[in-house]
C-alpha positions as CSV (number, residue, x, y, z in Angstrom):
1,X,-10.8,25.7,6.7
2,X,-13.9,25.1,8.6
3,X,-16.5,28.2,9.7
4,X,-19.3,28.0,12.0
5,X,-22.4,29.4,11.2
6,X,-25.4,30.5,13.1
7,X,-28.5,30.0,10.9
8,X,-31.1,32.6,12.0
9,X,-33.0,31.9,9.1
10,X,-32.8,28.1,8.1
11,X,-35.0,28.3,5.5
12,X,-32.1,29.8,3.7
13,X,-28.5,28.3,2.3
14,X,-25.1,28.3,3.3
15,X,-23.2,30.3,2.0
16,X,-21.7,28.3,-1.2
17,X,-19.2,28.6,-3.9
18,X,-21.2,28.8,-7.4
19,X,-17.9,27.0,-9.4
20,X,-14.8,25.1,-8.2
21,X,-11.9,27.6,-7.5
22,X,-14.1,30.6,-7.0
23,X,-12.9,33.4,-4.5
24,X,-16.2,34.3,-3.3
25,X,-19.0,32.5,-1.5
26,X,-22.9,33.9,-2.5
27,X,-24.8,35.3,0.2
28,X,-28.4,35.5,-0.4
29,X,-30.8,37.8,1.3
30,X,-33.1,36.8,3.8
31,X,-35.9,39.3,2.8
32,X,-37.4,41.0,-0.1
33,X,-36.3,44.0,-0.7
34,X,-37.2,47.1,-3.1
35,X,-34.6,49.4,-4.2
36,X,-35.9,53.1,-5.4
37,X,-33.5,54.8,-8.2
38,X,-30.4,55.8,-5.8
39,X,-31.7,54.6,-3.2
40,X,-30.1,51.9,-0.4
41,X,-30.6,49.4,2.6
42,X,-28.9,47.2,4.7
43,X,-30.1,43.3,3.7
44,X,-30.0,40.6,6.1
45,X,-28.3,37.0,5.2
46,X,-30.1,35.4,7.9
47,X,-25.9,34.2,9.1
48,X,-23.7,34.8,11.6
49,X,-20.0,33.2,11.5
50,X,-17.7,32.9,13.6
51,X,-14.3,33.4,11.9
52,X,-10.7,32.2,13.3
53,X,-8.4,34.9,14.9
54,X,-6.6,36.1,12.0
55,X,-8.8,36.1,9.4
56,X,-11.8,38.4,7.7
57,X,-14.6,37.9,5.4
58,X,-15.0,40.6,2.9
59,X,-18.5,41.3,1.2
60,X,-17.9,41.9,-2.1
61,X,-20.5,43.2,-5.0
62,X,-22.1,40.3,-7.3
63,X,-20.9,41.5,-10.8
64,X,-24.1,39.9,-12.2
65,X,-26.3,42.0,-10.1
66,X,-24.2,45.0,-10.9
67,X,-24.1,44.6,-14.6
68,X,-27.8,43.6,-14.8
69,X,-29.6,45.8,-12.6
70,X,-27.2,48.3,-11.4
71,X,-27.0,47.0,-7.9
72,X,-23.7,46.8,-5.5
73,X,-22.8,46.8,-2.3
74,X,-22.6,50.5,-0.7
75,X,-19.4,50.0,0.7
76,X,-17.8,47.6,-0.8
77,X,-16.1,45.1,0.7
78,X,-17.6,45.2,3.5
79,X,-15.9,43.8,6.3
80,X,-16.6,40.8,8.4
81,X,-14.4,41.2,12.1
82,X,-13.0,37.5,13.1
83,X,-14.5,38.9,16.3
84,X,-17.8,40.3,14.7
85,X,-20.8,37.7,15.8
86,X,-24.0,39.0,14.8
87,X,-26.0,39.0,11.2
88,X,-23.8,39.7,8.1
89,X,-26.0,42.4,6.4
90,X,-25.3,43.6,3.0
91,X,-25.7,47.6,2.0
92,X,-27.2,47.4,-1.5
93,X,-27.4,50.3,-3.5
94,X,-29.5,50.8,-6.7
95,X,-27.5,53.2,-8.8
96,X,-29.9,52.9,-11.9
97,X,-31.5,56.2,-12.1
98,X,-35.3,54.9,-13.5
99,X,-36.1,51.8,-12.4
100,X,-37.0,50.9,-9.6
101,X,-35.3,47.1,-8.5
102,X,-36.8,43.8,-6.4
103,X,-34.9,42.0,-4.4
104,X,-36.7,38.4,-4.0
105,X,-35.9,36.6,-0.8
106,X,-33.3,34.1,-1.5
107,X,-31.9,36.1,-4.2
108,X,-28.2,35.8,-4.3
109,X,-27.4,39.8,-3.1
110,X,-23.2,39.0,-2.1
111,X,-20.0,37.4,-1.9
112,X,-18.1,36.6,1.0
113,X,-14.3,36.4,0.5
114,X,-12.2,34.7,3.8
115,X,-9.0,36.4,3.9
116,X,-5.9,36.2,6.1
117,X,-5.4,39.2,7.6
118,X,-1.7,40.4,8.9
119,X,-2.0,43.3,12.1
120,X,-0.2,45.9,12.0
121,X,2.2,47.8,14.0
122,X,1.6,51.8,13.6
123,X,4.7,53.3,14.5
124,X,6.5,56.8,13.9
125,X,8.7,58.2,12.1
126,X,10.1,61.8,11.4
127,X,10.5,60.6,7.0
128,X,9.5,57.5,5.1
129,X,11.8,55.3,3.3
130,X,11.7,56.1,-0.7
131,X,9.7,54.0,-2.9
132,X,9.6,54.4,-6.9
133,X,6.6,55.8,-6.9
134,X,7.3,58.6,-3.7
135,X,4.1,61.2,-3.0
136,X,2.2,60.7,-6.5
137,X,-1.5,60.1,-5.3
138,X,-4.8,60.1,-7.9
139,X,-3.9,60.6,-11.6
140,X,-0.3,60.5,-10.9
141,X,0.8,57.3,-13.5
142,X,-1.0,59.1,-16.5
143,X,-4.2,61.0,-17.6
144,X,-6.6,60.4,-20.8
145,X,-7.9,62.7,-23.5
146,X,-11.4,63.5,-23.3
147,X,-12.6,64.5,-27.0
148,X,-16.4,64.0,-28.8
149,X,-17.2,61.1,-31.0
150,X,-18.4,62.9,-34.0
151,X,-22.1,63.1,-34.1
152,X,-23.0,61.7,-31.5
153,X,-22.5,64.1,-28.9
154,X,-20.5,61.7,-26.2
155,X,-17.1,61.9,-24.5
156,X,-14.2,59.5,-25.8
157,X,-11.1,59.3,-23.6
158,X,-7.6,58.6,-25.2
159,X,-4.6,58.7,-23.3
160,X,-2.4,61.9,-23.1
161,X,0.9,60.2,-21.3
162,X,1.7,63.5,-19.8
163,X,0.4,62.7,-16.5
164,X,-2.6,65.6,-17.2
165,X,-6.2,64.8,-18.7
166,X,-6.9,67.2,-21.7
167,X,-11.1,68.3,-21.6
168,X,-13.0,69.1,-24.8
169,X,-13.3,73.3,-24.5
170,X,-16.8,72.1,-24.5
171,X,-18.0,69.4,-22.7
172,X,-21.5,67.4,-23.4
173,X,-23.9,70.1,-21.7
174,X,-21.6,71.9,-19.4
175,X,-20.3,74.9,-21.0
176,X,-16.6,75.6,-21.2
177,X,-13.9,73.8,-19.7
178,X,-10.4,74.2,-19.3
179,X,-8.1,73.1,-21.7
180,X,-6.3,71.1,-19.5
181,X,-7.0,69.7,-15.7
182,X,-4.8,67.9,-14.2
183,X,-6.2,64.7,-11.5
């Protein structure tokens, strides 16, 4: 599949796949950037595309950048409209509480994944058809076990395969917690 792109900035590259077979295409930012502790801001690519009818590009976190340095994308993916023409800008967030992170123009910040994309038609009904798994939302397939490690004052989860997540009756720093809270 073929996609037109606008360079605004042609000092910068395509998009490009890092390895053959690889979902995503790296985006790279088109300024430098700094990123205070918890802090975020929309990054330009220095793109546009043009995608077919039928299709979307998803901006999806580095995992690099996220295991490194903390960094993702806010609200990830984000989405690219077949019909959306203007600069692809990537929401980075720094979620590391102390340091402070650089963003170098250049820097590889994204990935762009092109999907297929089916429409869909809403319609109304007075019940659903069943499923398996019916109304169970969050937590519903199973819970964990939240106990200490000993000594060293953090939270290990097991599974409890009741459905409910068990707390510690204390909890690192928080005072008493239920025995048992169900997610």
């Amino acid at each position: 599949m073929n996609i037109q792109v606008r360079l605004l900035d042609p000092g910068l590259p395509l998009p490009a796949y890092a390895h053959p077979g690889d979902a995503g295409a790296d985006l790279y930012a088109a300024e430098s950037v700094e990123l205070a502790p918890g802090t975020w801001k929309c990054v330009p690519t220095g793109i546009a595309i043009a995608l077919p009818e039928g299709y979307v590009g998803l901006v999806h976190p580095r995992s690099g950048l996220a295991a490194r340095l903390g960094v993702t994308v806010l609200n990830a993916p984000g989405t690219v409209d077949a019909g959306y023409r203007g600069e692809i800008l990537v929401n980075l967030i720094n979620h590391d509480r102390e340091r402070t992170v650089a963003i170098s123009r250049g820097d590889r910040i994204a990935q762009l994944v092109v999907q297929r994309v089916e429409r869909a038609v809403f319609e109304v009904v007075e019940e659903l058809d069943g499923s398996a798994r019916g109304t169970g939302g969050h937590g519903s397939t199973g819970g964990h076990v939240a106990l200490p490690e000993a000594g060293n004052g953090h939270v290990a989860l097991r599974e409890a395969g009741n459905g409910r997540v068990a707390l510690p009756e204390q909890g690192v720093g928080a005072g008493p917690l239920p025995a048992q809270q169900n997610f």
